[in-house]
Each structure stands twice: as C-alpha cells, then as structure tokens.
C-alpha distance (Angstrom), angle and dihedral (degrees) to the residues before:
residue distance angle dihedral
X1 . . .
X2 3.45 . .
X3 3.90 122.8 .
X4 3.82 129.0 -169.7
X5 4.06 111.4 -170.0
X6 3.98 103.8 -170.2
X7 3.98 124.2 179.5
X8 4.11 89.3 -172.1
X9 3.93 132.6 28.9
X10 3.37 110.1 -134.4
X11 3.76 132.7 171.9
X12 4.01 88.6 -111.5
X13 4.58 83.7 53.2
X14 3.85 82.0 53.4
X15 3.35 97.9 59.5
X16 3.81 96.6 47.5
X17 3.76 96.6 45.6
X18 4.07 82.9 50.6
X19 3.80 89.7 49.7
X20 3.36 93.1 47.2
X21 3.88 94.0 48.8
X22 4.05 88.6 50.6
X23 3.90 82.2 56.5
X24 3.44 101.1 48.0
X25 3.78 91.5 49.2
X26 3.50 83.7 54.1
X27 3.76 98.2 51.9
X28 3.93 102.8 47.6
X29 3.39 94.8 115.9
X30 4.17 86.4 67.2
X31 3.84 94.9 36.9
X32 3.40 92.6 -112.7
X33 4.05 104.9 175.9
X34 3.65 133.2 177.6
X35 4.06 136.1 175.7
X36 3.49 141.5 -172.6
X37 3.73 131.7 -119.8
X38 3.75 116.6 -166.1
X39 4.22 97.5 -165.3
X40 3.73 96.1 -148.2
X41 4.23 139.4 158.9
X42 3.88 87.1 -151.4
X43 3.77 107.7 61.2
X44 4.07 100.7 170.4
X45 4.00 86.8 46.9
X46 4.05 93.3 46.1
X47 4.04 93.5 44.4
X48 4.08 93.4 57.1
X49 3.58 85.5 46.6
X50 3.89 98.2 57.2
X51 3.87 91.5 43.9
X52 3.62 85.6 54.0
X53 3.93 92.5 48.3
X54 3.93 87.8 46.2
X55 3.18 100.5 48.1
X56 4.25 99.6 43.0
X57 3.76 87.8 50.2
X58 3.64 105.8 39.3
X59 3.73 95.3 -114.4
X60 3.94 96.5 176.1
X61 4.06 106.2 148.8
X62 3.85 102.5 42.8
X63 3.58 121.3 69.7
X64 4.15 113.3 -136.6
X65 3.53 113.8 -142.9
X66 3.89 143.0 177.0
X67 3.42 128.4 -133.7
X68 4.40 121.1 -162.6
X69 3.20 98.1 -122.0
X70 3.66 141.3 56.2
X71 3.86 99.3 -143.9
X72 4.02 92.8 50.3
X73 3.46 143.9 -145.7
X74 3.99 103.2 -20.6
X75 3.99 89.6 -140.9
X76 3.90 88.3 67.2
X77 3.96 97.4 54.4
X78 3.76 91.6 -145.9
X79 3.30 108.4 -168.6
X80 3.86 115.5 -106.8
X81 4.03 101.8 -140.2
X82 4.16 87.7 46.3
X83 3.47 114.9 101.2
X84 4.02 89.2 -172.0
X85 4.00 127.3 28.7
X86 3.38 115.9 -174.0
X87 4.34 116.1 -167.3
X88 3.51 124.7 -172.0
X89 3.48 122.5 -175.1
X90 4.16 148.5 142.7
X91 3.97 118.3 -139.4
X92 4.06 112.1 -26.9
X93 3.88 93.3 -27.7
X94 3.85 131.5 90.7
X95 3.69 116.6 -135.2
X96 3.82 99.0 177.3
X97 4.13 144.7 6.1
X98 3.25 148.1 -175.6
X99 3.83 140.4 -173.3
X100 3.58 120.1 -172.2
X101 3.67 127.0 -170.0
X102 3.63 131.3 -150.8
X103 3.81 106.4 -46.1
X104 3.85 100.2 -5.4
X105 3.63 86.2 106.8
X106 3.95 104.1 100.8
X107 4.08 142.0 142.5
X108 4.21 80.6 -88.8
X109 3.66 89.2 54.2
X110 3.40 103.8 44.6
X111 3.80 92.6 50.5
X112 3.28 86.9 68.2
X113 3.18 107.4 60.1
X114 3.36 95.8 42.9
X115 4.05 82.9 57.5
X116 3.70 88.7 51.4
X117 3.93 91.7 56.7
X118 3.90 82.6 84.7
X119 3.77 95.3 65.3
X120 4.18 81.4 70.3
X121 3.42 87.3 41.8
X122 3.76 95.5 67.0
C-alpha cells in the first residue's frame, strides 16, 4: 500500500500521484493499491480540486480523498512541517517513507519514491 498525505496540490503532487497511478496500473496483478489524502480545513474547496487533478491527469487507479483536518489522522504521526508524507508499507509493517517539506518535492524526489514502490513489491 502506498499512501500520499498532502496539505497543498501542487503541480510537482500531480505528477507523483500520476506516477504512482501508472504504477499501480502496472502492479494489479500483486494488488498493489495506493490513495491520496489531501489534509485540508476546507473540505468542499479541497474535493473540487482533486476531481479536477484526477480528471486532467488521468488519475484512474488511485482513489483521491480528503481528510477534515489539516494535521491528520493522529495514528499516522504525519509530520507537522511536511507538506507531503508519503508511506509505503505491506501488512502492519512500513517498508518505506518520506516527508517532504515545502518545495522539496521535485522530479529527483519523486523518482524515488516511485523506486521505493518495489520494497512492497517484494
């Protein structure tokens, strides 16, 4: 399972989410999954956003969601200063993440974590 917790869409989110989706397309035959959490205080404003985002870049195979609050769900631990977490894991135990502050997210960075999408994989 891969998990993407967001508190800001960006182009450079986009992208990842996209690459993501590609991989989970690609990966159906080991139920790989993903989804998308966009940590938000505006709900209504955040959901039209992530239809937007799915539908301009073909998003097909990872669900977007929103969650009501822009820390997140406490049983995560998502870092407070990272505008993008990114948890991979298989069963109860975490194999990779990632927590990206403002800006870090780049072409570099979202390589990766594609890469580390074959430490689930495994």
């Amino acid at each position: 399972m891969v998990s993407i917790f967001a508190r800001e869409i960006t182009d450079e989110l986009a992208s990842l989410v996209k690459q993501i989706d590609d991989t989970v397309g690609k990966n159906e035959d080991q139920k790989m999954a993903a989804f998308v959490v966009l940590l938000t205080d505006n709900p209504s404003a955040a959901e039209e956003q992530l239809k937007a985002v799915a539908e301009k870049n073909s998003i097909t195979n990872t669900p977007l969601t929103v969650y009501s609050d822009s820390q997140g769900p406490g049983s995560y631990k998502i870092a407070g200063d990272a505008d993008v977490t990114v948890i991979m894991w298989v069963g109860q135990k975490v194999k990779a993440n990632h927590a990206l502050g403002k800006g870090e997210l780049n072409n570099d960075a979202a390589a990766k974590i594609v890469a580390d999408t074959a430490k689930i994989l495994e």
